[in-house]
C-alpha positions as CSV (number, residue, x, y, z in Angstrom):
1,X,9.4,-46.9,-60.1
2,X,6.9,-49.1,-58.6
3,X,3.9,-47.5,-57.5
4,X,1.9,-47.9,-54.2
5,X,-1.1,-49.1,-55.8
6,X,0.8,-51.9,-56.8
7,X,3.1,-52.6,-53.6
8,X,-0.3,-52.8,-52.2
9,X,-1.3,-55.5,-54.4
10,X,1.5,-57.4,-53.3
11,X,0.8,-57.3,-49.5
12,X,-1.3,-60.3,-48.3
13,X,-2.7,-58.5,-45.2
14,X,-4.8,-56.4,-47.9
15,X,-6.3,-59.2,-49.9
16,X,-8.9,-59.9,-46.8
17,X,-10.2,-56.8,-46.5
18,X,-13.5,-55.2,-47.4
19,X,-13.6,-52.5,-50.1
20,X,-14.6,-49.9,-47.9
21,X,-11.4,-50.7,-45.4
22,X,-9.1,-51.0,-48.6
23,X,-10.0,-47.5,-50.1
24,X,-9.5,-46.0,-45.9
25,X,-5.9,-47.4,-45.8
26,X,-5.1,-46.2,-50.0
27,X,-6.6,-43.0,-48.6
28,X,-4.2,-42.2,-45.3
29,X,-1.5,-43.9,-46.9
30,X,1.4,-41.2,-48.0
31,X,4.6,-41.7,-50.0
32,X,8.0,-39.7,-49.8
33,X,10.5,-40.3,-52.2
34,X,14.2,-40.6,-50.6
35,X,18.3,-40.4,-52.2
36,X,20.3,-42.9,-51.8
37,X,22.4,-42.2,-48.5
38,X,19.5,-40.1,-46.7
39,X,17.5,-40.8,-43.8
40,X,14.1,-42.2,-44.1
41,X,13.5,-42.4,-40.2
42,X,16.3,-41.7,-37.4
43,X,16.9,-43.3,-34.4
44,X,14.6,-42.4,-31.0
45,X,12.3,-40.7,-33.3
46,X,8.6,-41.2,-32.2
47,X,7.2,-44.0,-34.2
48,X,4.1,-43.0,-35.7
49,X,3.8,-44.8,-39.0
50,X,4.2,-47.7,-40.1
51,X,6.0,-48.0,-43.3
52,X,6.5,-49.8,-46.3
53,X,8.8,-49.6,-49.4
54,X,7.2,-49.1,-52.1
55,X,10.3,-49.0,-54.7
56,X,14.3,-49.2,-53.9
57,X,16.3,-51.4,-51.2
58,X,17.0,-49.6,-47.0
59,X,18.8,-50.9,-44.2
60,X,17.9,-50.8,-40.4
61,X,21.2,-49.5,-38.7
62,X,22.2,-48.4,-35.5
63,X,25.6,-46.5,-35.1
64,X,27.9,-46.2,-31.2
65,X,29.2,-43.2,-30.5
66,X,32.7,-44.9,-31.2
67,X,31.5,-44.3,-34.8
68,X,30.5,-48.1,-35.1
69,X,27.8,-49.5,-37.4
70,X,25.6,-52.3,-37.2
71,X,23.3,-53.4,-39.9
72,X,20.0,-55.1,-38.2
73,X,18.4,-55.7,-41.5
74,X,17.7,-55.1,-45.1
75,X,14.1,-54.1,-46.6
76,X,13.3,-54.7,-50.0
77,X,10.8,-53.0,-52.1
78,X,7.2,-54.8,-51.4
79,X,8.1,-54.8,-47.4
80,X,6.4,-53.8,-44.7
81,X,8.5,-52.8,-41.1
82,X,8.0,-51.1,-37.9
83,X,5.2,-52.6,-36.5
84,X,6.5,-53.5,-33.0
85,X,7.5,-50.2,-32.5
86,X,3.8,-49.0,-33.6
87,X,2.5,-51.2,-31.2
88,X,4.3,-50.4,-28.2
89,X,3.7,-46.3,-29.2
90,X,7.9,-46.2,-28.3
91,X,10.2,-44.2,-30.0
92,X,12.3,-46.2,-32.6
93,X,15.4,-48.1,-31.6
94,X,17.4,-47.9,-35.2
95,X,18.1,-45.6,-37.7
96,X,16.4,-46.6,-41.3
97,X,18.6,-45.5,-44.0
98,X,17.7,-45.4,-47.9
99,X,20.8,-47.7,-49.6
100,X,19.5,-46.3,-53.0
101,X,16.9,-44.3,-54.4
102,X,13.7,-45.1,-52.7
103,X,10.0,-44.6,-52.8
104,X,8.7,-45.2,-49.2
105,X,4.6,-45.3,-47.8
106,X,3.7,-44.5,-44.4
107,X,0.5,-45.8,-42.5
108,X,-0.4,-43.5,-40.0
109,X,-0.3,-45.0,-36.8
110,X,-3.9,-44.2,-36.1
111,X,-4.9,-46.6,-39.4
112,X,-2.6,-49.5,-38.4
113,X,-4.6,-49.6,-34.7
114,X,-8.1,-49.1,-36.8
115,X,-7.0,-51.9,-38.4
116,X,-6.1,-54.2,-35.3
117,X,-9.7,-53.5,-34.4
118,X,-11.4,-54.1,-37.3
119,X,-9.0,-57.1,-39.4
120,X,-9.1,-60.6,-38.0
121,X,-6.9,-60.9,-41.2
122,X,-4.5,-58.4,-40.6
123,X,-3.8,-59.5,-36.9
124,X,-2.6,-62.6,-38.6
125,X,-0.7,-61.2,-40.6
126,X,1.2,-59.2,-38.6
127,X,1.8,-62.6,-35.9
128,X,3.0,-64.3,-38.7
129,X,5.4,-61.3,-39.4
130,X,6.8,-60.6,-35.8
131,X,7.4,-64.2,-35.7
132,X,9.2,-64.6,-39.1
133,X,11.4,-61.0,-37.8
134,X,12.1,-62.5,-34.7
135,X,13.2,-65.6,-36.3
136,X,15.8,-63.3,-38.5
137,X,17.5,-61.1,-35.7
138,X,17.7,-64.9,-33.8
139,X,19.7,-66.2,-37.1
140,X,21.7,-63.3,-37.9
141,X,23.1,-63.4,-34.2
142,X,24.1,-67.2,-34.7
143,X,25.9,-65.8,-37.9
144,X,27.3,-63.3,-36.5
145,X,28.8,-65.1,-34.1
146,X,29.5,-68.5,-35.3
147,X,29.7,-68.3,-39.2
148,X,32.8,-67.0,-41.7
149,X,32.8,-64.1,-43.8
150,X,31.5,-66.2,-47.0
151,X,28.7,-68.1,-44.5
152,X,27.4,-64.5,-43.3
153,X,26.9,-63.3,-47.1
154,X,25.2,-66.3,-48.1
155,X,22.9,-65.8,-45.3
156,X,22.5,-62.0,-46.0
157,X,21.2,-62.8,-49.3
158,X,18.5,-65.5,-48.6
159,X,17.2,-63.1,-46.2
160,X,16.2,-60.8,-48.9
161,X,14.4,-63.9,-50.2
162,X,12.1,-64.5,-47.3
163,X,8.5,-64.7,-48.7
164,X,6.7,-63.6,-45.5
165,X,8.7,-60.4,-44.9
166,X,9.2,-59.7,-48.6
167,X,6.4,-60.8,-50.5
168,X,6.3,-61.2,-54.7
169,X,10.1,-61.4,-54.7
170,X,11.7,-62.8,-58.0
171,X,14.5,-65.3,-57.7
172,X,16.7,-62.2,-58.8
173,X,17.6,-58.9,-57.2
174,X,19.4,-56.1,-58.0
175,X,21.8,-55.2,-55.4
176,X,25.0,-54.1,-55.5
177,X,28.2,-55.8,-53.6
178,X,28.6,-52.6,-51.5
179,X,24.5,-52.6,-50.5
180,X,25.2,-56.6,-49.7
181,X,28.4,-56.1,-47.2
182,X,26.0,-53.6,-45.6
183,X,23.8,-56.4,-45.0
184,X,26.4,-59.2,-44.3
185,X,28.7,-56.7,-42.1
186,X,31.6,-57.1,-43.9
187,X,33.6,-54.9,-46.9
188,X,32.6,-54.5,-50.1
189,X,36.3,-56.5,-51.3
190,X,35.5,-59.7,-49.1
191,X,31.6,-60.0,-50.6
192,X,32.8,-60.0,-54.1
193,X,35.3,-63.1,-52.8
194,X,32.2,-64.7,-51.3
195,X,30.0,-64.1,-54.4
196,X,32.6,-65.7,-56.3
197,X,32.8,-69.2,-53.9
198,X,29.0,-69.2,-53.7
199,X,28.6,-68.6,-58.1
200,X,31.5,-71.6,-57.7
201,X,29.3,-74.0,-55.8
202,X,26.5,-73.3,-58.2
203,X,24.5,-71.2,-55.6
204,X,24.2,-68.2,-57.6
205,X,24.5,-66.6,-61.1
206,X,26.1,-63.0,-60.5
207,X,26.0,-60.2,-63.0
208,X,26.9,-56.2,-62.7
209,X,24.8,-55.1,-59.7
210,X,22.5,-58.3,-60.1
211,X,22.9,-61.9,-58.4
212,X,20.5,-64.5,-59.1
213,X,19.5,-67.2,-56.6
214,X,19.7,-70.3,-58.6
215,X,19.5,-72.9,-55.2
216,X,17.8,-71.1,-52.3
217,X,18.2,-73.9,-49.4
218,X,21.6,-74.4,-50.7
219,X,22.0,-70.4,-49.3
220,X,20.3,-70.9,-46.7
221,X,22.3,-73.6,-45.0
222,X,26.0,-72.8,-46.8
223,X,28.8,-73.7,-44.6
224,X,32.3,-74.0,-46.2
């Protein structure tokens, strides 16, 4: 598994930074290593990390009491999340939920806030990635509501391949097509049907528990 040196070497926010601000944040920083199935966080928890996974693939999810489930997002290893919920000190809105075996860092909250104070480059950084989340919950609404089944997987899947919110991604990841109708909101039978119409239009190259991107934009704006 990846380690958190190097998911660390991956995150732009660091590359700014002195050495001495570096070493403080590699200091506080803690990992935890989670199942597949378990809860990293759960919902209305306080919020007093900010976290990053380090190795493995989790979902933000929040669940009625009619026993209903809605998938808000999927985090892939090199990805940072949580941060508005740091910064409002309010307890978290979603549960986070390890969709295989992970390796997960927390930032104590009192090290994200030294760093607001002391990073011009990390305030930027974090702008640039409320903007780009915002921009995500805005589109998965839209697909929600106005896309097909076969739409909503091809957009679940360029998600993962945002480079702002997941950073030193390959055009490859391994997912399976269970973890992927997590992310799209549909069933496991009806992503494999979508996987094959996208591999048809020459979108993507799909192998066991691996897809390939081979036209990103195509993804991005597929509409049968």
């Amino acid at each position: 598994m990846r380690s958190l040196d190097e998911m660390l070497a991956l995150s732009p926010w660091i590359r700014d930074l002195e050495p001495g601000q570096m070493a403080r944040v590699r200091a506080a920083t803690v990992t935890r290593e989670f199942e597949a199935g378990s809860y990293v966080c759960r919902k209305d928890q306080r919020c007093d990390a900010w976290i990053g996974v380090i190795d493995g693939l989790v979902k933000l999810s929040c669940i009625a009491r009619s026993g209903k489930s809605v998938t808000l997002a999927g985090i892939t290893a090199g990805s940072w999340f949580g941060e508005g919920s740091v910064l409002k000190r309010e307890r978290r809105k979603y549960d986070v939920v390890a969709l295989r075996g992970s390796r997960i860092a927390f930032m104590p909250e009192a090290t994200f806030r030294w760093l607001l104070d002391t990073s011009l480059s990390f305030n930027r950084f974090l702008i640039l990635q409320l903007n780009e989340r915002l921009g995500q919950f805005i589109g998965m609404v839209e697909h929600d509501r106005l896309l097909e089944p076969d739409a909503r997987v091809a957009r679940a899947l360029a998600a993962l391949f945002n480079p702002v919110l997941y950073p030193g991604s390959e055009p490859r990841i391994q997912i399976s097509q269970e973890e992927l109708g997590y992310l799209a909101g549909t069933s496991r039978q009806r992503v494999n049907q979508a996987l094959h119409v996208l591999k048809k239009a020459g979108l993507v190259k799909v192998d066991y528990s691996l897809i390939t991107v081979l036209d990103l934009d195509g993804l991005r704006s597929f509409d049968p």
